[in-house]
Each structure stands twice: as C-alpha cells, then as structure tokens.
DRENDO-1510 file (C-alpha; in Angstrom, 1 decimal, always signed):
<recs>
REC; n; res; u; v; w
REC; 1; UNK; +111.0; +93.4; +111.7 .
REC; 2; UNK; +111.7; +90.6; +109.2 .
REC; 3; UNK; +114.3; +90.3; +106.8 .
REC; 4; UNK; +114.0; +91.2; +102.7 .
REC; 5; UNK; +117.2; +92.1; +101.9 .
REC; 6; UNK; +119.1; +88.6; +102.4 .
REC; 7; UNK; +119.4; +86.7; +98.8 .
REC; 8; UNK; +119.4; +83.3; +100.2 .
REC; 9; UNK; +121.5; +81.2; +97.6 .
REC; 10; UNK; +118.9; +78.9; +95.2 .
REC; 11; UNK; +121.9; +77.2; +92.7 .
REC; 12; UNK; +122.3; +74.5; +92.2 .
REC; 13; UNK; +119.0; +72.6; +94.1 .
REC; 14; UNK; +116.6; +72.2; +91.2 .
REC; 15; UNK; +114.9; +76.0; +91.3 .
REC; 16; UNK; +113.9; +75.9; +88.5 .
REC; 17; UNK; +113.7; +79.6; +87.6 .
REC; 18; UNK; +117.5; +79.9; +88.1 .
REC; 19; UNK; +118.3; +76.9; +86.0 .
REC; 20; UNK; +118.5; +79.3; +82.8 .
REC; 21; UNK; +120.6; +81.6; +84.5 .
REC; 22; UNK; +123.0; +78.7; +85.4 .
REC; 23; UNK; +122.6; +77.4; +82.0 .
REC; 24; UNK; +124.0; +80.0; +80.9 .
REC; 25; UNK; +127.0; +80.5; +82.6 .
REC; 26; UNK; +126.3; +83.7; +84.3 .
REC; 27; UNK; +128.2; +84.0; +87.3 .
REC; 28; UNK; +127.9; +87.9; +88.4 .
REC; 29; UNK; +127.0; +88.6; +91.9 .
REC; 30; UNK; +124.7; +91.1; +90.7 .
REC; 31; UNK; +122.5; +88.8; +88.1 .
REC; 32; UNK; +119.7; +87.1; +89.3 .
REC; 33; UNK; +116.4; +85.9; +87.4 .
REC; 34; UNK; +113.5; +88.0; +87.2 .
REC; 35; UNK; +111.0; +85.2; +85.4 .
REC; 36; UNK; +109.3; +82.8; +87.4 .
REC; 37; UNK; +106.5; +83.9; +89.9 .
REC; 38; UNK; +108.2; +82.5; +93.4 .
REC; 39; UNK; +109.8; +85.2; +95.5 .
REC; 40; UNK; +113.7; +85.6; +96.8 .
REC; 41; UNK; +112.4; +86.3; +99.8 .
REC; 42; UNK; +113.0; +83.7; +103.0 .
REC; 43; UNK; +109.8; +82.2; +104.0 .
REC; 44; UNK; +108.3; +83.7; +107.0 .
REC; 45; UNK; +110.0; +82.4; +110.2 .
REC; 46; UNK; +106.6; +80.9; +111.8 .
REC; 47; UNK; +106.5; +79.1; +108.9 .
REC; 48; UNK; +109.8; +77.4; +109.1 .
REC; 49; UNK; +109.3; +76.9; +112.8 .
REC; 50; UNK; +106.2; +74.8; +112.3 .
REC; 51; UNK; +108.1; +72.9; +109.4 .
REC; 52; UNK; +110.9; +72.3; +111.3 .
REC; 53; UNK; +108.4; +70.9; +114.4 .
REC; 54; UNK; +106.6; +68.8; +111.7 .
REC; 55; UNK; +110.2; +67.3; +110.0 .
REC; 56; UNK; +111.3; +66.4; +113.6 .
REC; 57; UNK; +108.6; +63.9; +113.8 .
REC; 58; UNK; +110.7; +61.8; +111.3 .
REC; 59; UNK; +107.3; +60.0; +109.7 .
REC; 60; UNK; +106.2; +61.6; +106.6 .
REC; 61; UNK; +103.3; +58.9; +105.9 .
REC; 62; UNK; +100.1; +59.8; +103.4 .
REC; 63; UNK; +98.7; +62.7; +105.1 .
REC; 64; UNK; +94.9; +64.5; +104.6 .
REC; 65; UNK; +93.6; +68.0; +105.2 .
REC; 66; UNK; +92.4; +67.6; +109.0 .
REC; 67; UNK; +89.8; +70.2; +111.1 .
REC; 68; UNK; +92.6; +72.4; +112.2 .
REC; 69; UNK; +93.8; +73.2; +108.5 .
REC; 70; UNK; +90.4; +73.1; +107.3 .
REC; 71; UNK; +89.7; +76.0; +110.0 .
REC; 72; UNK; +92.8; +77.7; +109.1 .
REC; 73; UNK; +91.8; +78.3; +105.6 .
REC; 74; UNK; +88.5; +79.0; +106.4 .
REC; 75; UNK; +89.8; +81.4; +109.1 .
REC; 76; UNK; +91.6; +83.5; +106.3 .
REC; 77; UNK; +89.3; +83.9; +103.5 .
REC; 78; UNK; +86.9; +85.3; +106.2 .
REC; 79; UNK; +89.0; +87.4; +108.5 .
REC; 80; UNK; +90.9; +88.6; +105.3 .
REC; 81; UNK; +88.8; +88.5; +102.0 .
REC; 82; UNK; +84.9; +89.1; +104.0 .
REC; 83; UNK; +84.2; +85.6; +102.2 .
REC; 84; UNK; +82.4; +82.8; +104.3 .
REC; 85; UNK; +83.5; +79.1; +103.5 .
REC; 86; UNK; +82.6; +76.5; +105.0 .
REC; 87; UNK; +85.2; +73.8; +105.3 .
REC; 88; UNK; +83.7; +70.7; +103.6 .
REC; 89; UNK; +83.6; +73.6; +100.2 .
REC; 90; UNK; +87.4; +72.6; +100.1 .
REC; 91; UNK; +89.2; +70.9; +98.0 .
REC; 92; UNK; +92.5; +70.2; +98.2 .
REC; 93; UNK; +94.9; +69.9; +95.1 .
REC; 94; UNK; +98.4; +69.7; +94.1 .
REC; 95; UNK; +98.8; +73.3; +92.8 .
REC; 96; UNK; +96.3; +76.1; +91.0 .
REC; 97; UNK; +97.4; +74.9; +87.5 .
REC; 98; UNK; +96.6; +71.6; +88.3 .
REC; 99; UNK; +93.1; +72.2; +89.6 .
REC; 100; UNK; +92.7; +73.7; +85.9 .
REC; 101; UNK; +93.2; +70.8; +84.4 .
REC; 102; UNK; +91.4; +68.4; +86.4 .
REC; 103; UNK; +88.4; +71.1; +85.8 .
REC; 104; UNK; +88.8; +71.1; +82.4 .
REC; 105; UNK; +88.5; +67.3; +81.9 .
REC; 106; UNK; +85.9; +67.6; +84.7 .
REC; 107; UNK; +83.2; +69.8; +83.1 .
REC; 108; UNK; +83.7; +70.5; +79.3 .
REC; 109; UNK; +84.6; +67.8; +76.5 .
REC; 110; UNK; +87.0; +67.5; +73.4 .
REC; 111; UNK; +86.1; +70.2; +70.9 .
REC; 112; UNK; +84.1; +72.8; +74.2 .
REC; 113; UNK; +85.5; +76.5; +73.9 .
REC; 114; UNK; +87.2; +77.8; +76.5 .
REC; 115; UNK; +87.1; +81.7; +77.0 .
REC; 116; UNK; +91.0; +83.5; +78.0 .
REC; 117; UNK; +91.1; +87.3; +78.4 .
REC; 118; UNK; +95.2; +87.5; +76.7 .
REC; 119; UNK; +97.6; +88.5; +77.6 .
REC; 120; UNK; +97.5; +86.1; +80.0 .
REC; 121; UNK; +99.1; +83.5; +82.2 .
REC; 122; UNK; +100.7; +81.1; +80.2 .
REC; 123; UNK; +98.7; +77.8; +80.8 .
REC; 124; UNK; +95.8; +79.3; +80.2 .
REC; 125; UNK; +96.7; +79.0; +76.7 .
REC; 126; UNK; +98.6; +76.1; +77.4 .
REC; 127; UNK; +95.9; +73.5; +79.5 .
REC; 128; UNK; +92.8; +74.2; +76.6 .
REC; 129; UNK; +94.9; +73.2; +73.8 .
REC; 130; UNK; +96.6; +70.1; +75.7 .
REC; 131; UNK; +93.3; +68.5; +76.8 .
REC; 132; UNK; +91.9; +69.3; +73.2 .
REC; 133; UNK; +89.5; +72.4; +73.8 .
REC; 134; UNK; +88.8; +75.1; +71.8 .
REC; 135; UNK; +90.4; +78.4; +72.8 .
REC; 136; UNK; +88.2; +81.0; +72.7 .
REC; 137; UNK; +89.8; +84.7; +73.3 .
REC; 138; UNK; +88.4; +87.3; +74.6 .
REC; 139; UNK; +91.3; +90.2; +74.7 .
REC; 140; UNK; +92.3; +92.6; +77.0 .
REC; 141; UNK; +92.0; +96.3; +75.5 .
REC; 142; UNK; +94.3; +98.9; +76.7 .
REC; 143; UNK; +92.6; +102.4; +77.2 .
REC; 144; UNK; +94.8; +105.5; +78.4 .
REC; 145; UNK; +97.6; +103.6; +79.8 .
REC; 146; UNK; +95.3; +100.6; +81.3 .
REC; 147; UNK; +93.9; +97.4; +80.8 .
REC; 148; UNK; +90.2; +96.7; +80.4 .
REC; 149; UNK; +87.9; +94.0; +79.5 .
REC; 150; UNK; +86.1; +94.1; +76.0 .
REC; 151; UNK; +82.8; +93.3; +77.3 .
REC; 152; UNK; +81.1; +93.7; +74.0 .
REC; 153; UNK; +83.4; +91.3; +73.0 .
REC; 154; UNK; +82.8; +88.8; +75.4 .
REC; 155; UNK; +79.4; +88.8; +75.4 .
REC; 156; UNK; +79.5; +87.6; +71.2 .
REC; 157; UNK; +82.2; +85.3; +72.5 .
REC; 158; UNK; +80.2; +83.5; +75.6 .
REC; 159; UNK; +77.2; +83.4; +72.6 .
REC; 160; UNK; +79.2; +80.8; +71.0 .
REC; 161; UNK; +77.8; +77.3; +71.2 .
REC; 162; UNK; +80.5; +75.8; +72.2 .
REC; 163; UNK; +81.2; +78.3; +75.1 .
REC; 164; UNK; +81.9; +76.1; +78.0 .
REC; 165; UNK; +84.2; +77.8; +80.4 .
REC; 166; UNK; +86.0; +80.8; +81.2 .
REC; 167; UNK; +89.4; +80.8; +82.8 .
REC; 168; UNK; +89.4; +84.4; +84.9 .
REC; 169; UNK; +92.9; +85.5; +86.2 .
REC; 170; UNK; +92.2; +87.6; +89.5 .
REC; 171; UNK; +94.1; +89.6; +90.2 .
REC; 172; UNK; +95.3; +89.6; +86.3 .
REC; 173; UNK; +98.6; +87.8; +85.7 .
REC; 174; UNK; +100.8; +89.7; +83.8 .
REC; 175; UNK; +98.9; +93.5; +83.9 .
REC; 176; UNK; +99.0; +93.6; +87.1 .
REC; 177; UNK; +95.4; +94.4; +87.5 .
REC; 178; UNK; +93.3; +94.0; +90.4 .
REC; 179; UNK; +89.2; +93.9; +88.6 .
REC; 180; UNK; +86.8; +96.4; +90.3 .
REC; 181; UNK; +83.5; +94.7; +91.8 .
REC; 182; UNK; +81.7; +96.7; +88.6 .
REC; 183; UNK; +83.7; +94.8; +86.5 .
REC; 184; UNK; +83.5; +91.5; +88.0 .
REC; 185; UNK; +79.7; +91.7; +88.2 .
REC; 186; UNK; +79.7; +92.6; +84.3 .
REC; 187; UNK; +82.0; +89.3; +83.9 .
REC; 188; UNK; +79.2; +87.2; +86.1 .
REC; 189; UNK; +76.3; +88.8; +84.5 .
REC; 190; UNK; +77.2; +87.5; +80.8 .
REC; 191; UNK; +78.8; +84.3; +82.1 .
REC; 192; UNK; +75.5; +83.6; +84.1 .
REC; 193; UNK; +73.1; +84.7; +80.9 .
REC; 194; UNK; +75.2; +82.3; +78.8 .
REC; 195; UNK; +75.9; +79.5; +81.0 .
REC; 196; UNK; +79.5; +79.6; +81.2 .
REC; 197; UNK; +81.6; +77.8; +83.8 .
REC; 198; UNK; +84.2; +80.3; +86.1 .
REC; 199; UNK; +87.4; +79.3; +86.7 .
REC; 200; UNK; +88.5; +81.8; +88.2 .
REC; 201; UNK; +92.4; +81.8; +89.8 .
REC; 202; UNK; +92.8; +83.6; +92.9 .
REC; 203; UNK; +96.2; +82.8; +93.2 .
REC; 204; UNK; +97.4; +86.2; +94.5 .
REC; 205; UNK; +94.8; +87.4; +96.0 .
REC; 206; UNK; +96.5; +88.5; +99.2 .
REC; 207; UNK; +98.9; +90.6; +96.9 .
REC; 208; UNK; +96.9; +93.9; +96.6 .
REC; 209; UNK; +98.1; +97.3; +97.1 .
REC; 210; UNK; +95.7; +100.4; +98.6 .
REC; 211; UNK; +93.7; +101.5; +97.4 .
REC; 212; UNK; +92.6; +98.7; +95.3 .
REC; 213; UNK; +90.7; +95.6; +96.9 .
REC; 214; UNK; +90.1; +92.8; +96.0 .
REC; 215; UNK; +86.7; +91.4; +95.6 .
REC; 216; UNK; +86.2; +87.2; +95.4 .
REC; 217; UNK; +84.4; +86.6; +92.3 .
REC; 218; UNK; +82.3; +83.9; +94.7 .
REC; 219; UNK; +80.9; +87.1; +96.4 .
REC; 220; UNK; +79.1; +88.3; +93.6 .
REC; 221; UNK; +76.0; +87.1; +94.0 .
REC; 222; UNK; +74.4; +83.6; +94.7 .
REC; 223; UNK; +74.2; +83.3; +91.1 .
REC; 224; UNK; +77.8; +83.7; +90.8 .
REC; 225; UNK; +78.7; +81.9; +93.7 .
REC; 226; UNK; +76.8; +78.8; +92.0 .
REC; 227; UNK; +78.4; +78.9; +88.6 .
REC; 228; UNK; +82.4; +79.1; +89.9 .
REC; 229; UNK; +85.2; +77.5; +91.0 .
REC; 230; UNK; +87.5; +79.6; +93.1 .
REC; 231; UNK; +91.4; +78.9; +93.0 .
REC; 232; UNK; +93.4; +80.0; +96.1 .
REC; 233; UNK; +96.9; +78.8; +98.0 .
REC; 234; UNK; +99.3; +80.6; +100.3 .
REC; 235; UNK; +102.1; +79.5; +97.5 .
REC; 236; UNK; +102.3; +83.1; +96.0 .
REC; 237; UNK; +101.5; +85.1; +99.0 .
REC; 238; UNK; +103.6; +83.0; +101.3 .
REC; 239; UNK; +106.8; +81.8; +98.5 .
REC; 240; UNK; +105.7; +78.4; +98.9 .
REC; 241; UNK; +105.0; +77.5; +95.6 .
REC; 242; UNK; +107.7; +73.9; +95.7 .
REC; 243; UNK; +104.9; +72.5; +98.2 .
REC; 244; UNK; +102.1; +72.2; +96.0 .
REC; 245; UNK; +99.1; +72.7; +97.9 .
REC; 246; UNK; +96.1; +74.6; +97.0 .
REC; 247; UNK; +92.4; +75.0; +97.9 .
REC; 248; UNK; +90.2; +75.0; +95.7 .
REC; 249; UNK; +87.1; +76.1; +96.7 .
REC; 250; UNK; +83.2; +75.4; +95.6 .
REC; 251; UNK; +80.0; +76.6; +96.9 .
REC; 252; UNK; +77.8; +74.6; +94.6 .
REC; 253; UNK; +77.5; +71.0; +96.3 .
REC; 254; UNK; +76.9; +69.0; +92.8 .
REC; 255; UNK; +80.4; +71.4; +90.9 .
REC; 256; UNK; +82.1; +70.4; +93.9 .
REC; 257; UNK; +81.0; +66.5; +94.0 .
REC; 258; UNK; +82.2; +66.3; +90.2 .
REC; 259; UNK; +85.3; +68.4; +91.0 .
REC; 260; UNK; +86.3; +66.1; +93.7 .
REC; 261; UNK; +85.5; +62.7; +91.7 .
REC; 262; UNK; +87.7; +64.0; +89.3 .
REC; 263; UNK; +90.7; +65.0; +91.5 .
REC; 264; UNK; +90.3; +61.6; +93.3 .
REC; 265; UNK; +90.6; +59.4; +90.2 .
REC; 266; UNK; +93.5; +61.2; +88.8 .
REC; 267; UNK; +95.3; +62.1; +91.7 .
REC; 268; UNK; +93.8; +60.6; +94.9 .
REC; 269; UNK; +92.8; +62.3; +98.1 .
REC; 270; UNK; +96.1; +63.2; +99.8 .
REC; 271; UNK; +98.2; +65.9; +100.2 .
REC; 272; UNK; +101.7; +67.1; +100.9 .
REC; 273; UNK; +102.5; +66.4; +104.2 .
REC; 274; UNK; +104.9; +69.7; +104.6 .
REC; 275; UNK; +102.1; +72.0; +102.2 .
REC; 276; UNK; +99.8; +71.5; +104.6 .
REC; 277; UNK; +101.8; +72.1; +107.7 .
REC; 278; UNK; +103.1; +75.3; +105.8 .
REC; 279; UNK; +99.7; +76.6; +104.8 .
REC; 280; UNK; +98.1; +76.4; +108.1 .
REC; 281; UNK; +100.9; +77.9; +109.8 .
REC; 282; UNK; +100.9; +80.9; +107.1 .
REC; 283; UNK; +97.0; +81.2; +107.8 .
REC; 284; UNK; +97.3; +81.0; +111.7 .
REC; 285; UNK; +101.0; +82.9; +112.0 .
REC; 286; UNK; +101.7; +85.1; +109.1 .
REC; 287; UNK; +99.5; +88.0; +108.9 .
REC; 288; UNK; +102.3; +90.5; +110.0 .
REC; 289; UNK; +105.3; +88.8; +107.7 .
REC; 290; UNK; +102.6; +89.8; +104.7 .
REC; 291; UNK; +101.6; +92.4; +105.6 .
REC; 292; UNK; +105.4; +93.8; +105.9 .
REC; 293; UNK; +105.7; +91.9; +102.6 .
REC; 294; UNK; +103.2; +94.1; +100.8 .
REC; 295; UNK; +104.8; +97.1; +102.0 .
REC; 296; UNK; +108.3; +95.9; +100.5 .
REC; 297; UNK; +106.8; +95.2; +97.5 .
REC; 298; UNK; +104.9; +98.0; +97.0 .
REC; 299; UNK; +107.9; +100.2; +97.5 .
REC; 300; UNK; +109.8; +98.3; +94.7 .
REC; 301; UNK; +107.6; +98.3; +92.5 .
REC; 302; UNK; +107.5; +102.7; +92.7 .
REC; 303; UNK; +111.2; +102.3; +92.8 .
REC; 304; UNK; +111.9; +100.1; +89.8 .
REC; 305; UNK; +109.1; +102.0; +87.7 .
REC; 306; UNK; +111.4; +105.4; +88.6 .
REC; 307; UNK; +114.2; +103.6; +87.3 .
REC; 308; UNK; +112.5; +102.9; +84.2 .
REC; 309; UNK; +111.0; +106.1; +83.6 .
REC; 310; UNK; +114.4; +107.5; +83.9 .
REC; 311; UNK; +116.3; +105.7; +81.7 .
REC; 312; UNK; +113.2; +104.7; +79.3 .
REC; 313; UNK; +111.0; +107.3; +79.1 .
REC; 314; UNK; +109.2; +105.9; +76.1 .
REC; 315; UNK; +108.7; +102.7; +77.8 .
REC; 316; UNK; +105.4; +102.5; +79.1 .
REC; 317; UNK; +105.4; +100.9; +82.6 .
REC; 318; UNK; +102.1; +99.8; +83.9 .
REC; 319; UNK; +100.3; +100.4; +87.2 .
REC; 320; UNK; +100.5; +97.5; +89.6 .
REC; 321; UNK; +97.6; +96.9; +91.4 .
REC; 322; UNK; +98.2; +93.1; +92.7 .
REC; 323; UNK; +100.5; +90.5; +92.1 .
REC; 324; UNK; +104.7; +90.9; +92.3 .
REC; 325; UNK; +105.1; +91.3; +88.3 .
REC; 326; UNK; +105.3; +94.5; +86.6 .
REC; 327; UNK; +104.0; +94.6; +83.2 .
REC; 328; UNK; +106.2; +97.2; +81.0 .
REC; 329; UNK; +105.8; +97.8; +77.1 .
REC; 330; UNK; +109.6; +97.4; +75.2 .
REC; 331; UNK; +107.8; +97.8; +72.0 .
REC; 332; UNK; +109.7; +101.2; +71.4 .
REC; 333; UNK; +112.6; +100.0; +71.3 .
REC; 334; UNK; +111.8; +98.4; +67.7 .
REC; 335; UNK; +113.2; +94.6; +68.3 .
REC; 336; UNK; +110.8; +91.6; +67.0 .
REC; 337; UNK; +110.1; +89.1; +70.0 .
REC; 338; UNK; +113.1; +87.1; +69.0 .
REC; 339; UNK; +115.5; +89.9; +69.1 .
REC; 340; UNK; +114.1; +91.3; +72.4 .
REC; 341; UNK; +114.3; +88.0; +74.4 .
REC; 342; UNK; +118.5; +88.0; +72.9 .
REC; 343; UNK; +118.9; +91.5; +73.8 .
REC; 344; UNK; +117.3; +90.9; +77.5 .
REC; 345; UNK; +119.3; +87.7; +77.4 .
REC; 346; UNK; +122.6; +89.1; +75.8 .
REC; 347; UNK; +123.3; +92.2; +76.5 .
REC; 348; UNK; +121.4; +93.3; +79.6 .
REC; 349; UNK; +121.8; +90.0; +81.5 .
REC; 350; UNK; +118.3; +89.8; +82.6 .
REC; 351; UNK; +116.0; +86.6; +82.5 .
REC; 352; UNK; +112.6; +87.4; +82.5 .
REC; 353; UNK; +109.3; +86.1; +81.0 .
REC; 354; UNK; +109.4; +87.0; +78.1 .
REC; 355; UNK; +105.8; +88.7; +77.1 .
REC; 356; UNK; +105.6; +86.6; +73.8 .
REC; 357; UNK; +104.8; +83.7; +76.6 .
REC; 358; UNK; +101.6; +85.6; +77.3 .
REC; 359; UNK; +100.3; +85.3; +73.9 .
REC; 360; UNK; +100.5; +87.5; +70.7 .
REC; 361; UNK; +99.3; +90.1; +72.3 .
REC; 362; UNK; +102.4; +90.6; +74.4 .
REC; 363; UNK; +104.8; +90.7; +72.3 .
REC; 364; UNK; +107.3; +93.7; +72.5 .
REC; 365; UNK; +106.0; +93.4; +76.5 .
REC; 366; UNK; +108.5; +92.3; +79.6 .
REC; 367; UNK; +107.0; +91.1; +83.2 .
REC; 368; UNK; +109.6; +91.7; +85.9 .
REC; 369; UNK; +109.3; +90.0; +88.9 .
REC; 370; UNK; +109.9; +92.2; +91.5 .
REC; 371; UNK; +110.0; +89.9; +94.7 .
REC; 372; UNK; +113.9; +89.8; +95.2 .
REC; 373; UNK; +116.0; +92.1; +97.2 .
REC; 374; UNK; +115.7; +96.0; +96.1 .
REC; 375; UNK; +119.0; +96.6; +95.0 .
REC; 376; UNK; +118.8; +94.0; +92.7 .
REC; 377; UNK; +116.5; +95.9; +90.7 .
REC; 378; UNK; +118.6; +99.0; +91.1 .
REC; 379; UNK; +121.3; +97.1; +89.1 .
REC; 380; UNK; +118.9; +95.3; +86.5 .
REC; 381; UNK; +118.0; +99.1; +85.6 .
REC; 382; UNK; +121.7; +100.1; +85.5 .
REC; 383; UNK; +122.6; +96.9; +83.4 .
REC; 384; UNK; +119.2; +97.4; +80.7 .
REC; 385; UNK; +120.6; +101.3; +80.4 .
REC; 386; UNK; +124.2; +100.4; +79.5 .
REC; 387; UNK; +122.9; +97.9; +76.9 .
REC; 388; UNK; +120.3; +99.9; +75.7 .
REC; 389; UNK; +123.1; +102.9; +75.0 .
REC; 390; UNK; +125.6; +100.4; +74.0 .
REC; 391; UNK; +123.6; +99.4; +71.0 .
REC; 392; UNK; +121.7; +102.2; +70.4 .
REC; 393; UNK; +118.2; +101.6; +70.9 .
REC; 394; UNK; +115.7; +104.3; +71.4 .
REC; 395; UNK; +115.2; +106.0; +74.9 .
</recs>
C-alpha cells in the first residue's frame, strides 16, 4: 500500500548524512549513505497531509504542546507499548540527545559518574565528558554470537561513589538488541539498590521485530517507574528526525519538576510548530504506514545479512531485534579502524558509521543502516565484494 522503493533526492538541502557522500564527489546512481539513523523512506502521507494543512495557515508563531497532542501521545504509549501516561508526565524537548543533556546538568554535578553499557550510541560517550562527568563503563559482553549485559560488572560499577546516572539505550543502538523484561528488571534492581538515576532512551521503541517485545523500562515496577526518565519521539519510527521534537516522559512528580526547570531555563517552554503537527498526526494516523514499515525492514535486514553471509562468511552479522541498523563484525578482514573506515570509504564506496564511533569496543565493527530502498543494499553488497576481492582481503 505505501511506497518504499522511491529514493526521494536529499542533495544538496543540508541532510546532513549525505553531506560526506557529496563531499566527496561521488556521483554514482547506485551510492547512497548508509550512516546516519534517519530513513530514505518518504514520510507517511497522513503525515504530510496534516503538514501541508498546518503550512497553509501561513502563521508559524511560538507554539506549545496543547490537549489534543498531549492525548495523542498518551494515546500511543497505551494502545501500543501497554504503558499508562498521563499527559501532564510530558515533557517536551528539542530532540532525545538534547533531553540528555539537560538531565545531565539537571541531576548530577561536575566530577558524578555516569554509567554507559559500550558499544554504544555515540553521545553517550560524547554528553558525560562535555558537561564534565565521569564516564563510568559498564561493557556489553558478547556470548555465542550475542550481546549481553555484565551484570556482575555493573553492580561493582553502580557501587561506586560517584555513581550518579545510567544512560540505558533501549532498544540497544548499535547491537540491535531489544532487552528482555528479565534483564531490564536485573538493570532496575541494582540501579534501585544503589540509587542510580535511568536515563533510559526509547528512541526506537516502535522498531521491534516478532518475536521480540519491547518492554518500557517505566513498567518495571513502581520502584523503577520512580527512579527514570523515559526518552521517546516519533523521529525514528516516523523519519522525522529534522523536526526536533520529543517527549520525554516522568512519572515521579519532583524528577519531572527539576527536569522541566531545567529545560525551561535553557531552552524555554515551546516547541516546533511543524514537530508537533507531525507527531500527533503520526500518533493519530500512522499505525498502518509502520506497521508496513516494519515489515520492509524486517525483510531487508534477512536480505542484506544473506548477502553478507554469502560473500563474507567469516563476517559475523548480528541478529536485529529493534532499531534499522545492523551491527556486523569486519574484524576478519585484519584492517586497524583507520584502514577500515578508507577501505569502506575508498574502495567499496560505502559511508557508514564507522564502529570506532561506538567506542573501543567497536572497532573492526560496521552499523549499516538499512532504512533505504532494497536494492540499494543489493548493490552495497555487490560493491563491498568486488573491493574486498580486488584487494584481497579474507572471505
């Protein structure tokens, strides 16, 4: 029923993850950048029907969350995550990454440790160090082919004294993992014991694939629900990442009253008039368009995983179980960071993250996006194989 096959041209108009590619000079119709998590997918028509209706009013004045929005987001994490909010548990920011920060200044101080599971989504390393935290990590293990958490580990870790926070990516950007409830409750149970803060980003969590489900870490228990902050938006689910709006949601009244003092001083109340348009619409409208969405994607990602297997069979290519970004480990091929990122670069013609990016831990690793057009990714494959033979790296 709706379209995924059109590649809608992005030069030339600021996106920023095809600025590389036109950096540097490649011009092939078959090239286009597999980095940056926003999808080459056209935005769901009831979406750009109810932008349209909103840009035809010709007055784009300061503009706040009203009722109806409120009850659209509401609406969603109910009818499609089993998770009551109530609407005045909202708050609205300028992006995931940004609610972060302002949480970060909000409820640790210069010097606090702030727990990461690497590899992991880039500011997460990034926003600690900026604001002057400690980073505290807490790594990912990899058992039979799969990511886990080292929860031996992070109980020493949350022992610390400085242990403020914990930054939880769910579902787990890059590894493509979607936690189980057993683990989740493990990660409350020695956050609560040790008084650590939950951060947890929820970005994509409408981009799960059967059988996996998701499970809202604010669902745990009440003790978890009062010791969290929840990050959500439509951006990932709905490719509307260049509005900047998110919810950010908190059950305890007195996180949420600091949250929101500290969003207000450093970046007001209001929001973007067309994010908030867009989100509601996605809430109210675009259950199918995902829905057919997930079923795309899910179908890529078994096709471009065949591909690799083929070509690469000593590349290890991990399960995805949310998100659009497959995880795959280069590391065989026996190129430093440096030389992979040139080789990807160079002689394959693929932009990617890079999964040095991710921290140490991912080097040797690659995250494709894989929210473009399929046969895209049929010719990605075809280009890494030539290079790969061409230079005579190990299959």
């Amino acid at each position: 029923m709706y379209d995924f096959e059109t590649l809608q041209d992005r030069r030339n108009i600021g996106a920023e993850k095809w600025a590389a590619l036109d950096a540097s000079g490649q011009a092939g119709p078959d090239i286009i950048p597999f980095s940056i998590a926003d999808m080459e997918f056209m935005t769901a028509p009831p979406i750009v029907n109810a932008l349209r209706e909103k840009a035809e009013l010709s007055v784009y004045g300061y503009t706040m969350a009203d009722d109806e929005y409120l009850s659209a987001v509401c609406s969603w994490c109910k009818t499609r995550h089993r998770w009551t909010v109530l609407p005045n548990e909202t708050v609205q920011t300028a992006g995931v990454v940004a609610a972060i920060g302002i949480a970060i200044r909000a409820f640790t101080e210069k010097g606090d440790g702030i727990l990461i599971q690497p590899p992991v989504y880039a500011p997460f390393h990034r926003l600690p160090r900026s604001n002057e935290r400690t980073l505290i990590e807490n790594p990912l293990v990899l058992k039979n082919g799969r990511y886990e958490m080292d929860f031996e580990d992070l109980e020493r870790k949350a022992a610390l004294p400085n242990a403020k926070m914990m930054l939880l990516c769910s579902p787990h950007n890059p590894v493509g993992r979607v936690w189980t409830q057993e683990e989740l409750l493990r990660v409350s149970e020695i956050c609560n014991r040790h008084h650590i803060l939950v951060f947890s980003d929820e970005i994509h969590f409408d981009l799960v694939y059967p059988p996996h489900v998701h499970t809202v870490y604010a669902t745990l228990s009440d003790a978890a629900r009062n010791q969290c902050i929840i990050g959500t938006a439509a951006s990932k689910s709905f490719n509307l990442a260049g509005l900047a709006t998110s919810n950010i949601i908190i059950q305890n009244q007195e996180l949420r009253r600091k949250f929101r003092a500290q969003t207000y001083l450093e970046a007001g109340k209001l929001n973007n008039y067309f994010g908030l348009a867009a989100t509601r619409a996605a809430y109210e409208t675009g259950a199918l368009w995902l829905d057919e969405l997930l079923s795309y994607l899910s179908e890529n990602q078994r096709h471009f995983a065949r591909l690799l297997q083929r070509y690469f069979p000593r590349v290890t290519v991990f399960p995805l179980e949310g998100t659009y970004l497959l995880w795959a480990d280069f590391q065989s091929f026996g190129l430093s960071p440096a030389q992979l990122e040139q080789f990807m670069i160079q002689d394959a013609a693929l932009y990617l993250d890079e999964g040095a990016v991710f921290g140490a831990q991912g080097n040797g690793f690659e995250r494709f996006n894989l929210a473009c057009p399929r046969r895209y990714l049929t010719r990605a494959a075809e280009r890494l194989d030539r290079a790969a033979e061409k230079r005579g790296l190990p299959r």
